[in-house]
FILODREN-632253 format. One record per atom (N, C-alpha, C): residue number from 1; chain; atom name; x negated, y, z negated; residue in three letters. Coordinates in steps of 0.001 Angstrom, whole numbers, plus 500000, padded with zeros to 6 digits. Example, Ala and Ser with C-alpha at 12.3 -4.5 7.8 and 13.67 -1.06 7.14 Angstrom:
# residues 2
    nr   kette   atom       px       py       pz   rest
     1       A      N   486810   494310   492200    ala
     1       A     CA   487700   495500   492200    ala
     1       A      C   486800   496700   492200    ala
     2       A      N   487150   497750   492920    ser
     2       A     CA   486330   498940   492860    ser
     2       A      C   487100   500030   492130    ser
END
This chain:
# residues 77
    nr   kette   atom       px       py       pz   rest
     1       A      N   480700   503854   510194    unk
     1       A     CA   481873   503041   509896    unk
     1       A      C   483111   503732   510460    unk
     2       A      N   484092   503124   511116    unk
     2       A     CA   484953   503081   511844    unk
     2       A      C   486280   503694   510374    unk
     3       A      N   486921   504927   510623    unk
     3       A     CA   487470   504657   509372    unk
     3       A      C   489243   504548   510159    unk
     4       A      N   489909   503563   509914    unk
     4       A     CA   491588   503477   510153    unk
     4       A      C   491846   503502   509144    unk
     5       A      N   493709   503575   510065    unk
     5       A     CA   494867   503611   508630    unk
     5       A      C   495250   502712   508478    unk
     6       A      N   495298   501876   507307    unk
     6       A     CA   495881   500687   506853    unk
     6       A      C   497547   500999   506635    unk
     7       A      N   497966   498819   506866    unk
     7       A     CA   499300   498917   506092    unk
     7       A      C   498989   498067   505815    unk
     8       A      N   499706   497247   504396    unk
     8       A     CA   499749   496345   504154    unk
     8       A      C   501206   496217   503375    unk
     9       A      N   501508   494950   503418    unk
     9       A     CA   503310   494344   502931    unk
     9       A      C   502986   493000   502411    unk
    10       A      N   503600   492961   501256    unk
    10       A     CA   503898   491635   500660    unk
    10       A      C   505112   491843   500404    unk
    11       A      N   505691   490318   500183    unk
    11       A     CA   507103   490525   499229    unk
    11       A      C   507182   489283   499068    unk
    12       A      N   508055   488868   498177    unk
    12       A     CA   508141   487317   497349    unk
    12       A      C   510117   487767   497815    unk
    13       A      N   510949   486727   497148    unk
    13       A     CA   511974   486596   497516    unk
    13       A      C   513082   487315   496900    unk
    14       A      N   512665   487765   496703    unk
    14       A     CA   513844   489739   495931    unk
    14       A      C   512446   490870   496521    unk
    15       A      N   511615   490938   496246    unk
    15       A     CA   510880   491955   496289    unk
    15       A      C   509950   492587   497497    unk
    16       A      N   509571   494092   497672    unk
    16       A     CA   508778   494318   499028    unk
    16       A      C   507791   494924   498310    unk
    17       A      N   506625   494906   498858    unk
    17       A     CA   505687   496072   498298    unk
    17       A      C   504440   496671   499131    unk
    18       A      N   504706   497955   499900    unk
    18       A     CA   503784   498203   501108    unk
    18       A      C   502827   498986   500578    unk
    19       A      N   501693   499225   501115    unk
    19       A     CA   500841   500045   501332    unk
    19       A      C   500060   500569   502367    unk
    20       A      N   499776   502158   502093    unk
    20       A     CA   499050   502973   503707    unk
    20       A      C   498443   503504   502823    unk
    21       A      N   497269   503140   503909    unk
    21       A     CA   496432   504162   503591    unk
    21       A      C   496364   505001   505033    unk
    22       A      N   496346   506502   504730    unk
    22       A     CA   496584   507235   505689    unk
    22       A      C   495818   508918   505803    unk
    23       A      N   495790   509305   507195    unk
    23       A     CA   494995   510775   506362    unk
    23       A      C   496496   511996   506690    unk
    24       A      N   496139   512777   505474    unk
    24       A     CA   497015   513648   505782    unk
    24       A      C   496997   514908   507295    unk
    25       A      N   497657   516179   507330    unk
    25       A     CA   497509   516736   508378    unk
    25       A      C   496080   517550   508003    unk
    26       A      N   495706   517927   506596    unk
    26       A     CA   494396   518147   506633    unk
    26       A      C   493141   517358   506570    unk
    27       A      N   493607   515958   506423    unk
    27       A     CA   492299   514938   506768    unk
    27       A      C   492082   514359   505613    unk
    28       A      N   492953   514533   504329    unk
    28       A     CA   492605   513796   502919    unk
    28       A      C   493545   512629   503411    unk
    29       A      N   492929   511507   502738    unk
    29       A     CA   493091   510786   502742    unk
    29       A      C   494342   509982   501662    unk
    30       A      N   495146   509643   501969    unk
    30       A     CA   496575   509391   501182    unk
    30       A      C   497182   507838   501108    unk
    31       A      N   497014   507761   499809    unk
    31       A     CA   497904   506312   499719    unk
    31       A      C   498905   506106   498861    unk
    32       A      N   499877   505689   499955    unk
    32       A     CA   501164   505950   499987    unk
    32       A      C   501710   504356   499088    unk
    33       A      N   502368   504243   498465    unk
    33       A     CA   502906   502693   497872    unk
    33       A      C   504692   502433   497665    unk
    34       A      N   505040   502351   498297    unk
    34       A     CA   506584   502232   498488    unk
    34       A      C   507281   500712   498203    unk
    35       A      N   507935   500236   497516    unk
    35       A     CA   508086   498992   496793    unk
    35       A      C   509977   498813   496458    unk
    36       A      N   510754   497933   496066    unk
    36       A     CA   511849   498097   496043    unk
    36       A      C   512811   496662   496365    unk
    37       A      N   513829   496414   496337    unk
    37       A     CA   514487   495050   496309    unk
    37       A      C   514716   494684   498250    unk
    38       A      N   514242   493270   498073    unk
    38       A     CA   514829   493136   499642    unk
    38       A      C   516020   493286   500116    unk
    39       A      N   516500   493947   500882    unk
    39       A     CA   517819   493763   501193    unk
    39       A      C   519186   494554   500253    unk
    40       A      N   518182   495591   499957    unk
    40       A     CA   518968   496927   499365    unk
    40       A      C   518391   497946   499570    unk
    41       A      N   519341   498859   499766    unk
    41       A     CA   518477   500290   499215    unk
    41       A      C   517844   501116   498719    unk
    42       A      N   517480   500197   497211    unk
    42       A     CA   516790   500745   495856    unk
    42       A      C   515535   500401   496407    unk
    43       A      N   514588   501424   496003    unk
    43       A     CA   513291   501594   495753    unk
    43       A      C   512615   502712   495862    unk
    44       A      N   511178   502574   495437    unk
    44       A     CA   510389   504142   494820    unk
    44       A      C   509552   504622   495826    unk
    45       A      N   508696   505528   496009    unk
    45       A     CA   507276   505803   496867    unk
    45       A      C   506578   506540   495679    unk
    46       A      N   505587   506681   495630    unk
    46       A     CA   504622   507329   495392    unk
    46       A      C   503095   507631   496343    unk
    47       A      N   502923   508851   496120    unk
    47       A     CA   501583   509182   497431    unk
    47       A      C   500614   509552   496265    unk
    48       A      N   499118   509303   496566    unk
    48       A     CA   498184   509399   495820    unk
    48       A      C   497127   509866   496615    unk
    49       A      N   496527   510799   496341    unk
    49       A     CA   495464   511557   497271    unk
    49       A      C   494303   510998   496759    unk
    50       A      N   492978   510345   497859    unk
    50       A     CA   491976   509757   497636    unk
    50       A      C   490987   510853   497317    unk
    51       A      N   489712   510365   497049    unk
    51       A     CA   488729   511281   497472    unk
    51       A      C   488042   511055   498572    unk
    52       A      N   488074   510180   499127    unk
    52       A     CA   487549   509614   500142    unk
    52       A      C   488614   508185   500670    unk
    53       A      N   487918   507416   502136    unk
    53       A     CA   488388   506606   502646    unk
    53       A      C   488143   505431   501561    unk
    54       A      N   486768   505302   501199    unk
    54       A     CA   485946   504300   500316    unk
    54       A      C   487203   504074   499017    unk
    55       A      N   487248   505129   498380    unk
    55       A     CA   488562   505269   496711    unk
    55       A      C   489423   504252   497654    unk
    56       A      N   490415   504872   498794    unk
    56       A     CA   491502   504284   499206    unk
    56       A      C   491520   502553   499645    unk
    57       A      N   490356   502614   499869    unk
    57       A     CA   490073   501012   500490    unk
    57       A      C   490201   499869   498993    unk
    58       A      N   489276   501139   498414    unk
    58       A     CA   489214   500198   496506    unk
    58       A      C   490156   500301   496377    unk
    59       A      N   491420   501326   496110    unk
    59       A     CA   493436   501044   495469    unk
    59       A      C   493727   500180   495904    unk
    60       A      N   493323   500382   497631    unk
    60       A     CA   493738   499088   498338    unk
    60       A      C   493895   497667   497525    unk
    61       A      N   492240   497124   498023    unk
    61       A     CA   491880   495638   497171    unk
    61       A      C   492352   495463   495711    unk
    62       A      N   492616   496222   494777    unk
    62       A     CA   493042   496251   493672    unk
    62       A      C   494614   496408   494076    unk
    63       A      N   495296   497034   494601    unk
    63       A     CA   496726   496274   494763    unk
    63       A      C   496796   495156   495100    unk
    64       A      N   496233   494637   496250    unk
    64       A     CA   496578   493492   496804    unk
    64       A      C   496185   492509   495622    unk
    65       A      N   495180   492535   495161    unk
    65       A     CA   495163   491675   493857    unk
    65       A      C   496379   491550   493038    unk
    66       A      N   496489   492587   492706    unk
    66       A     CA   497806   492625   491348    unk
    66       A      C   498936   492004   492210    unk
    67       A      N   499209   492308   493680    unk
    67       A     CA   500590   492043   494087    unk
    67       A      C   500204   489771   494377    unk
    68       A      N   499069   489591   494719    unk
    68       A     CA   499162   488171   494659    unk
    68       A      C   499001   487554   493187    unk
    69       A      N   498858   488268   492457    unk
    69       A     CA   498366   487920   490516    unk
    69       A      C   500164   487736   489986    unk
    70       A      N   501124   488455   490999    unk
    70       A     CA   502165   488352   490732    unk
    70       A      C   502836   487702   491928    unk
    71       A      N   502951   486830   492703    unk
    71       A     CA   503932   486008   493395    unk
    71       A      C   503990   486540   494608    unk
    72       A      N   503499   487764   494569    unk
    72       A     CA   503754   488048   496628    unk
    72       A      C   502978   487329   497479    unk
    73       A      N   503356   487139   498697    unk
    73       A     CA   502692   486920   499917    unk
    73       A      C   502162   488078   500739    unk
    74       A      N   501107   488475   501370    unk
    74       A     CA   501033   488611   502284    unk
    74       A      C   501363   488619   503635    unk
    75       A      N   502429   489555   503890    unk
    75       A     CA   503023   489065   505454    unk
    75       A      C   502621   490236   506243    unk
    76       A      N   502049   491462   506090    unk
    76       A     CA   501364   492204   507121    unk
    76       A      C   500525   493086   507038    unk
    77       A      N   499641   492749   508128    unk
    77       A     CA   498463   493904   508404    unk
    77       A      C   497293   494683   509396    unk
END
């Protein structure tokens, strides 16, 4: 299996909410979630170290759930 780095972005009409999955400079695997108002400056990050690509792919699908369970769209990936 081919492993890349994901992004993914939703946002509804105030809100953004991205995600990477990414490897660090030693090769762990990191997902990053950065979220915040459109069209301001306010907002958070948090980085979360996987144990693998597999964990990161699952945060993955389980965000994207919660972010369409709440009003976002999907606009990139």
């Amino acid at each position: 299996m081919a492993q890349h780095w994901q992004h993914h972005r939703w946002h509804n009409a105030t809100r953004y909410y991205d995600v990477y999955l990414h490897q660090d400079l030693w090769g762990t695997w990191v997902l990053t979630q950065a979220w915040g108002g459109r069209g301001t400056h306010l907002g958070r990050v948090r980085h979360c170290a996987c144990a693998d690509y597999a964990e990161g792919l699952a945060w993955l699908e389980k965000i994207g759930r919660r972010r369409v369970q709440r009003g976002y769209n999907l606009v990139d990936r």
